[in-house]
N, C-alpha and C positions, 0 to 999 in steps of 0.2 A: 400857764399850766402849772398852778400849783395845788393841785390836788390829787388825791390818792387814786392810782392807775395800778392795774394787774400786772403781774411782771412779766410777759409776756410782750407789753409795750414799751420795755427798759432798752433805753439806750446801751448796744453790747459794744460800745469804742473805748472802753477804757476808760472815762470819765465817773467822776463819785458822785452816788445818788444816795438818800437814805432809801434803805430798804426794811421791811415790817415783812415777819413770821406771824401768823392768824395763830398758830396752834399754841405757841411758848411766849406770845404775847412779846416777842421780843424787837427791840428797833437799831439797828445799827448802819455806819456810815460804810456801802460796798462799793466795789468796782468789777467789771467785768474780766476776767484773766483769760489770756487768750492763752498761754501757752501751757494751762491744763483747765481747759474751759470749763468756767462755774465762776458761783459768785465769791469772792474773798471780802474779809474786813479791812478795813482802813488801820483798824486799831489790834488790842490784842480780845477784841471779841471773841469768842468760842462758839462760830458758826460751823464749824467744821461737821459736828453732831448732828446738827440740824438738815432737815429738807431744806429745798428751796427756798428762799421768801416768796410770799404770797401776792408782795402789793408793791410798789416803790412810789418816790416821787421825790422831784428835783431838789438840792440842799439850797432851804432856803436865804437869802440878802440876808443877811446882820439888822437889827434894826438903825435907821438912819442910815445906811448907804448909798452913796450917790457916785452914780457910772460916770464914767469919763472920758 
């Protein structure tokens, strides 16, 4: 599953997804906040202004990483 999904089918546990805004072209690392529910930045992003995101999809392996 690593391709772009609506966010509607976003994992809301807490866990960091990239998330994508269609309208401001913008892409940042979010997570779901529960304790004032919506989506927040990982970083010092300025989603705040923003709608929703549109799209997410899981933050991809590094290249060469190997599970263990």
């Amino acid at each position: 599953m690593d391709q772009w999904q609506t966010i509607g089918t976003a994992p809301r546990d807490g866990s960091s997804i990239l998330g994508w805004w269609e309208k401001s072209q913008t892409l940042a690392v979010i997570y779901w906040d529960f304790a004032q529910p919506g989506w927040l930045p990982e970083d010092d992003t300025d989603i705040e202004s923003m709608s929703a995101p549109t799209h997410w999809m899981p933050i991809p392996k590094p290249p060469g990483w190997k599970d263990t």
